[in-house]
N, CA and C atoms as an extended XYZ file, in Angstrom:
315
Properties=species:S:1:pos:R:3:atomname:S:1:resname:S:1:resid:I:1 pbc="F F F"
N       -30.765      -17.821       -2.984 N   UNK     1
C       -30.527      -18.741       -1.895 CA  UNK     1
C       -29.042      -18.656       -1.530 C   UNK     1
N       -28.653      -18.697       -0.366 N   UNK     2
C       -27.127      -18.518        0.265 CA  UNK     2
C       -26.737      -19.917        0.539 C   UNK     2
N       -25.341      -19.856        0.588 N   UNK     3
C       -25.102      -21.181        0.773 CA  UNK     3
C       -24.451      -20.875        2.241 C   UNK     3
N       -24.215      -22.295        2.638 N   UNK     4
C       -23.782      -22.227        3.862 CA  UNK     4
C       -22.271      -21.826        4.041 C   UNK     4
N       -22.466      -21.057        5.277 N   UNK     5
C       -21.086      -20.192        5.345 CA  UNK     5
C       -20.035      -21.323        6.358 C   UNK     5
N       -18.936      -21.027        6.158 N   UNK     6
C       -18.160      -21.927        7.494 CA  UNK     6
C       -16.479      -20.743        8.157 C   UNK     6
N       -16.308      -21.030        8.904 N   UNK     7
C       -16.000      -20.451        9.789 CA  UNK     7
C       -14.115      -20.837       10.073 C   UNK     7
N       -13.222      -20.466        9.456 N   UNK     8
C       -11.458      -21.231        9.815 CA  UNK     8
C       -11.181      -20.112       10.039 C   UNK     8
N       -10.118      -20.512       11.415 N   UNK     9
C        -8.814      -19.331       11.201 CA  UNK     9
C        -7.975      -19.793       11.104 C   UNK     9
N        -6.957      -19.076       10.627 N   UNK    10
C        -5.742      -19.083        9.353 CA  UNK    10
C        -4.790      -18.228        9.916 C   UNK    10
N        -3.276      -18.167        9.999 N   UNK    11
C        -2.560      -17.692       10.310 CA  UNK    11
C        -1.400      -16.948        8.924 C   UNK    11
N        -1.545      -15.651        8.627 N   UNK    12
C        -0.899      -15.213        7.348 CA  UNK    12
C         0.109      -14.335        8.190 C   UNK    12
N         1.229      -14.377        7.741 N   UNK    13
C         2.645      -13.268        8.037 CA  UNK    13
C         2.144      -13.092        9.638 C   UNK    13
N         2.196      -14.240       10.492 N   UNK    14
C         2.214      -13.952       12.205 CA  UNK    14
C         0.662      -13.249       12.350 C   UNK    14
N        -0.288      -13.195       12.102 N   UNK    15
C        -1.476      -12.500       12.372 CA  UNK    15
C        -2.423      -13.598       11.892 C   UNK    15
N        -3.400      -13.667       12.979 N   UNK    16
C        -4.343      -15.324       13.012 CA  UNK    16
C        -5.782      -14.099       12.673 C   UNK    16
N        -6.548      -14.925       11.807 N   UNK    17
C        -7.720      -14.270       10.965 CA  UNK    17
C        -8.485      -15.544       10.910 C   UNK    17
N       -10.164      -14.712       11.387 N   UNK    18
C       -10.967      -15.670       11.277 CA  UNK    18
C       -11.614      -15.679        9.794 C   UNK    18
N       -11.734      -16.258        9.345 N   UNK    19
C       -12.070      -16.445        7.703 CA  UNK    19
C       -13.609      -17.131        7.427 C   UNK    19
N       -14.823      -16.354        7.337 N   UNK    20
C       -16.020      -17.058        7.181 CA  UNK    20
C       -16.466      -17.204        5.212 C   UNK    20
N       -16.417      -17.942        4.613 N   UNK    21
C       -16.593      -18.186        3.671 CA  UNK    21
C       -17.371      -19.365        2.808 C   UNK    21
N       -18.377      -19.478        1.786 N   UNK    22
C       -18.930      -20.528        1.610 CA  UNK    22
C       -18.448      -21.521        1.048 C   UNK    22
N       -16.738      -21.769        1.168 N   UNK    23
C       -15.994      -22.566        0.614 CA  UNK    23
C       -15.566      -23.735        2.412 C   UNK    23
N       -15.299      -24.908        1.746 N   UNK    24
C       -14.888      -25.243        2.825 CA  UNK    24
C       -13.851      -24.960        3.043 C   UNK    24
N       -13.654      -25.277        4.673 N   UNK    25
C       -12.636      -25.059        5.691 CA  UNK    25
C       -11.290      -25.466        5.302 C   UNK    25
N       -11.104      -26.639        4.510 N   UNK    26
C       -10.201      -27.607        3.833 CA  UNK    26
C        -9.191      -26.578        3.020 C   UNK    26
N       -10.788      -25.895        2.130 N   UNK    27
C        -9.990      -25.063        0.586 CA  UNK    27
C        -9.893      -24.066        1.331 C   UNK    27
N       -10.334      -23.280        2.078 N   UNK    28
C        -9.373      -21.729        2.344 CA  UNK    28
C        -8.388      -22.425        3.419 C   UNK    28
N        -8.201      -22.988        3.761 N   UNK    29
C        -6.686      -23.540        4.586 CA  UNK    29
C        -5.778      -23.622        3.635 C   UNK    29
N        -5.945      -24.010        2.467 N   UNK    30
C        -4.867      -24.429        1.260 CA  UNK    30
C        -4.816      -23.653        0.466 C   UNK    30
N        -5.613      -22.315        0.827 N   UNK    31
C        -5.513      -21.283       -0.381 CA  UNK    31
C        -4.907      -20.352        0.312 C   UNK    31
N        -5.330      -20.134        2.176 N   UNK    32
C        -4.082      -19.960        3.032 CA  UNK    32
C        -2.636      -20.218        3.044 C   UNK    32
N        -2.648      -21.635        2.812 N   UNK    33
C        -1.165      -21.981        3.159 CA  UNK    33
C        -0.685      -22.121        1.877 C   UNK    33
N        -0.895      -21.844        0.847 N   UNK    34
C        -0.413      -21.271       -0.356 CA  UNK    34
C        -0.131      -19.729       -0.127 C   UNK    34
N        -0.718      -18.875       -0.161 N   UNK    35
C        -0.121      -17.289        0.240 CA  UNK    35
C         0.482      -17.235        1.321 C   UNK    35
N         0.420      -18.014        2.167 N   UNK    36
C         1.899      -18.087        3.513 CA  UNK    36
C         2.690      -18.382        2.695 C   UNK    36
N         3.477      -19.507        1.907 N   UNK    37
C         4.570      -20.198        1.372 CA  UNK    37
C         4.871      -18.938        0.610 C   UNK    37
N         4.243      -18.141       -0.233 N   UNK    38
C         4.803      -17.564       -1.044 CA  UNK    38
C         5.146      -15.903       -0.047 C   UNK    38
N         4.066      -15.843        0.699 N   UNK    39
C         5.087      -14.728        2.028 CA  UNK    39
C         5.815      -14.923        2.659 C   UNK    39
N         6.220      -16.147        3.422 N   UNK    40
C         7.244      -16.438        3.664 CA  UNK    40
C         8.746      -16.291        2.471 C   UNK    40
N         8.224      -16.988        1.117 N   UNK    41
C         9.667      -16.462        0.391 CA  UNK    41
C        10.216      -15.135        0.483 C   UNK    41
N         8.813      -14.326        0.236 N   UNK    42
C         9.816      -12.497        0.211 CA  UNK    42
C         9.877      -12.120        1.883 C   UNK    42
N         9.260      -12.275        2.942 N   UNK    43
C        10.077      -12.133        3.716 CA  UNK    43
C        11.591      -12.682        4.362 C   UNK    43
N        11.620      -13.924        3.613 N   UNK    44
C        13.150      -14.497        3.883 CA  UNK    44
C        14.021      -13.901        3.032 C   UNK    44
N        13.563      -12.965        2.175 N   UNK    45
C        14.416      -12.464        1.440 CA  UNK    45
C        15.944      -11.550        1.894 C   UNK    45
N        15.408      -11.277        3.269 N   UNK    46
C        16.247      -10.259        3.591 CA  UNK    46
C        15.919       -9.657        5.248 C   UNK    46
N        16.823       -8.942        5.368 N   UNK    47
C        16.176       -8.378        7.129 CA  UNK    47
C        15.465       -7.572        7.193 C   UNK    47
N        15.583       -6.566        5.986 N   UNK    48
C        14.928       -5.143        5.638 CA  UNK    48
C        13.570       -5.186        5.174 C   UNK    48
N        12.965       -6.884        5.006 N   UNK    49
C        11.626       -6.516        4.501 CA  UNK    49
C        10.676       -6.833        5.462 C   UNK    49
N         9.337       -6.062        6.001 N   UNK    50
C         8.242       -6.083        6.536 CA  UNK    50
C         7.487       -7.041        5.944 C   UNK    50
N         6.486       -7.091        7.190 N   UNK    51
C         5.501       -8.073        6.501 CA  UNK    51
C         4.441       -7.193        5.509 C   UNK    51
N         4.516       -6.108        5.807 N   UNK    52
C         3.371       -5.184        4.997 CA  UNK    52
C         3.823       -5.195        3.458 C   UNK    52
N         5.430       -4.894        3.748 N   UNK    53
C         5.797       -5.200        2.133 CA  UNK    53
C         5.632       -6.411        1.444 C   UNK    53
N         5.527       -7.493        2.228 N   UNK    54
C         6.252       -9.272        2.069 CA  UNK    54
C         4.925       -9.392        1.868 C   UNK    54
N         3.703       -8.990        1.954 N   UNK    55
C         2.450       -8.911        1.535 CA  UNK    55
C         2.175       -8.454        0.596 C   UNK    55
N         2.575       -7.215        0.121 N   UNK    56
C         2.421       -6.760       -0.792 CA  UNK    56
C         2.923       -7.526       -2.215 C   UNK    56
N         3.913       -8.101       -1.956 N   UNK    57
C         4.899       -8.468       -3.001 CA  UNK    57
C         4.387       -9.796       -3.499 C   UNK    57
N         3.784      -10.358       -2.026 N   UNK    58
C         3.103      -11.533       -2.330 CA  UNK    58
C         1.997      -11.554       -3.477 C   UNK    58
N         1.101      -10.430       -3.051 N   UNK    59
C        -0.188      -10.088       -3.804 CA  UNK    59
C         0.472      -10.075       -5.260 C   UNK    59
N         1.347       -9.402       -5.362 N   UNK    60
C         1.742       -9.276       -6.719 CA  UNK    60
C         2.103      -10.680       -7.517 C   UNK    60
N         3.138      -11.351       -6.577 N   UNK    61
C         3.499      -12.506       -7.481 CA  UNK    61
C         2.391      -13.676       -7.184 C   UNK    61
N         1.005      -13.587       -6.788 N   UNK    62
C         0.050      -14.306       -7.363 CA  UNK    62
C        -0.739      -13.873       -8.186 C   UNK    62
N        -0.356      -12.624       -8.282 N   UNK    63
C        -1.679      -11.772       -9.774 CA  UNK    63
C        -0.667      -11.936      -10.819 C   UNK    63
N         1.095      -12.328      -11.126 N   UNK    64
C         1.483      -12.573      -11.746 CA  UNK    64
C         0.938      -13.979      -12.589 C   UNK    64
N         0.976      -14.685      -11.864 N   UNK    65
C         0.472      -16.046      -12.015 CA  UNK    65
C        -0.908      -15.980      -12.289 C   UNK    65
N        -1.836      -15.386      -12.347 N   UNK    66
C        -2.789      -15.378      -12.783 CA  UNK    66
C        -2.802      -14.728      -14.448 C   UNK    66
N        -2.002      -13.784      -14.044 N   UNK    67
C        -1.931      -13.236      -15.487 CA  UNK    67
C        -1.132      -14.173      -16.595 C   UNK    67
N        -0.473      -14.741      -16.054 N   UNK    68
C         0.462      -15.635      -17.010 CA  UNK    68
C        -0.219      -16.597      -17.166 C   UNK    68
N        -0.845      -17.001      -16.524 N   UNK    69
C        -2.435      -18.382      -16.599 CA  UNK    69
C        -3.324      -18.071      -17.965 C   UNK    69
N        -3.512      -16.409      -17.710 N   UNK    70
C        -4.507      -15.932      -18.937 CA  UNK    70
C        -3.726      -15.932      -20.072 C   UNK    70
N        -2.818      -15.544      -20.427 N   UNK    71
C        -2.058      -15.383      -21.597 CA  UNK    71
C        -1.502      -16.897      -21.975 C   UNK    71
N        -1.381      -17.773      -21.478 N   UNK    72
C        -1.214      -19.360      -22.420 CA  UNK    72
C        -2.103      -19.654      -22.861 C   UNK    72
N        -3.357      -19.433      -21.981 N   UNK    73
C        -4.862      -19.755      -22.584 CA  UNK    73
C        -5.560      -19.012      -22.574 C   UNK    73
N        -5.653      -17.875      -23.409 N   UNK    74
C        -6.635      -17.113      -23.684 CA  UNK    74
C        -7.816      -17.529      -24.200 C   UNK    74
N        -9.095      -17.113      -23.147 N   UNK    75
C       -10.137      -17.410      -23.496 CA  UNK    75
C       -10.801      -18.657      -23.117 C   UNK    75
N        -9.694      -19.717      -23.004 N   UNK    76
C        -9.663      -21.268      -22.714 CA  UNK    76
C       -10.800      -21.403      -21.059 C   UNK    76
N        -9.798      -20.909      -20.544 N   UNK    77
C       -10.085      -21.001      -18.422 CA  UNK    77
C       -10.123      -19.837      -18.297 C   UNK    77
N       -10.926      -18.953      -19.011 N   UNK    78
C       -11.204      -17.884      -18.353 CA  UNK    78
C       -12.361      -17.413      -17.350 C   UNK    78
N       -13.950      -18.648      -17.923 N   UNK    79
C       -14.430      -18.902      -16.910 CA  UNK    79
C       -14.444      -19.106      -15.767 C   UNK    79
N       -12.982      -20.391      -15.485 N   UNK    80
C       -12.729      -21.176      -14.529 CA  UNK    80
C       -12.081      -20.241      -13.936 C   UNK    80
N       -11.348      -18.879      -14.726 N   UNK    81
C       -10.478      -18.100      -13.864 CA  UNK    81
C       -11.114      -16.921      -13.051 C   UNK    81
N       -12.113      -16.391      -13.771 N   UNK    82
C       -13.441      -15.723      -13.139 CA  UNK    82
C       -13.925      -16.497      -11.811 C   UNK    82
N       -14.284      -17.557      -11.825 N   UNK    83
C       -14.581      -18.396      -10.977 CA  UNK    83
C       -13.761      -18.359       -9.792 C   UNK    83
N       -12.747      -18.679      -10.095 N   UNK    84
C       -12.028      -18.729       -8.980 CA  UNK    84
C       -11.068      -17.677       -8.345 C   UNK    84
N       -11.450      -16.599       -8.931 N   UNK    85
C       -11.133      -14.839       -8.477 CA  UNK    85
C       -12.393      -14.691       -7.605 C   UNK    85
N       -13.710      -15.285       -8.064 N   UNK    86
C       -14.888      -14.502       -7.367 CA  UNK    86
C       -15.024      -15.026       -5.785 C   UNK    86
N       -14.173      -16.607       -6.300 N   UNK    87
C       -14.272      -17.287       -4.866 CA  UNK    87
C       -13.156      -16.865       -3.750 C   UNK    87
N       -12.282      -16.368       -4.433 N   UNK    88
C       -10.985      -15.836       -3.218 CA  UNK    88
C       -11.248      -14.674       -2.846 C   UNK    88
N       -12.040      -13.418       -3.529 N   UNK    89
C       -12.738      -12.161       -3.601 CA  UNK    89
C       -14.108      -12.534       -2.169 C   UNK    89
N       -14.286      -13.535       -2.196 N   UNK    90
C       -15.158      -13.807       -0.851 CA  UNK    90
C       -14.815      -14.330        0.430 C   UNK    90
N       -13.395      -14.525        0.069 N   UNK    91
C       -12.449      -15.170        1.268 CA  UNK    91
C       -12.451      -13.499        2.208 C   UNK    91
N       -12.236      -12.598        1.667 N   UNK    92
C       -11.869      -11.162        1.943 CA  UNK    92
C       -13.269      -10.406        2.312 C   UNK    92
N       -13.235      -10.180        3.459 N   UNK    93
C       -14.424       -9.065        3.770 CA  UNK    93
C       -14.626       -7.471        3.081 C   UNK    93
N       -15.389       -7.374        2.723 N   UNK    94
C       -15.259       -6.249        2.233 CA  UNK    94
C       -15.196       -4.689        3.181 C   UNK    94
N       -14.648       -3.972        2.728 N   UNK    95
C       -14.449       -2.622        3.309 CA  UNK    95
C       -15.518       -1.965        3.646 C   UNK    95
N       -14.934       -1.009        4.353 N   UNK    96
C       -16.381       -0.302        4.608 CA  UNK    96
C       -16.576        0.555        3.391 C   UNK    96
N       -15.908        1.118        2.854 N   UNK    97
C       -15.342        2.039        1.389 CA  UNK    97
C       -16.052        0.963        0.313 C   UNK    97
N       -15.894        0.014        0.195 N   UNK    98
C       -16.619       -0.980       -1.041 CA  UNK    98
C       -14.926       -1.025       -1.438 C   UNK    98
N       -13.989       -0.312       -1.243 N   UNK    99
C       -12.774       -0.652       -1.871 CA  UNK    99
C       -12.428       -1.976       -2.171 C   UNK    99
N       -12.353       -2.546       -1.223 N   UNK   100
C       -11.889       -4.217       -1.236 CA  UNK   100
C       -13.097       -5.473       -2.179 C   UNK   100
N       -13.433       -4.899       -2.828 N   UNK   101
C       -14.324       -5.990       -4.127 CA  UNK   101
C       -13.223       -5.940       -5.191 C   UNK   101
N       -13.210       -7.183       -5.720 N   UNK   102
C       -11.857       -7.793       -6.647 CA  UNK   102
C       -12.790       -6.720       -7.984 C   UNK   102
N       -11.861       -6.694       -8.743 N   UNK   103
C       -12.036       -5.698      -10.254 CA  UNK   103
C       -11.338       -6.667      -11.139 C   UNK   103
N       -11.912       -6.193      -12.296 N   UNK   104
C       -10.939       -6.650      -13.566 CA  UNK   104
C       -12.000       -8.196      -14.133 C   UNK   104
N       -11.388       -8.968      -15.205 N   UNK   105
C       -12.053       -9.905      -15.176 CA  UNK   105
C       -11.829       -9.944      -16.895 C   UNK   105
């Protein structure tokens, strides 16, 4: 059985994206405007950085934080951390390649 899908757009590094996901509208706005705040830091970093990089860097320093999540509590929230990889992994459309499905776990 599917759950019901809903429909926000979201504005990340100047580029507005429609976002259909079975989370509400509420939580991918705030899971949005959490990865803006933290792209916005590395692009204020400097004049020389893109948004492609300021994205990139972003991605990184929230998989930091995830990883540092796992290592205080190993084993503890790892469910909860599965969980909530599978749910941001559905925020993201997948590729035509299958590339873009989250890994690891």
């Amino acid at each position: 059985m599917s759950r019901e899908r809903h429909s926000v757009k979201v504005t990340l590094g100047g580029t507005e994206l429609s976002i259909s996901s079975e989370h509400s509208p509420e939580y991918t706005r705030e899971v949005a405007s959490y990865f803006e705040a933290i792209l916005a830091r590395f692009k204020s970093a400097g004049p020389a950085v893109d948004v492609h990089r300021a994205a990139l860097l972003a991605g990184l320093a929230v998989t930091d934080e995830l990883f540092q999540a796992r290592a205080k509590a190993p084993g503890v929230d790892t469910a909860r951390l599965r969980t909530m990889r599978d749910r941001l992994a559905r925020l993201v459309p997948a590729t035509k390649s299958g590339s873009g499905k989250a890994k690891g776990g």
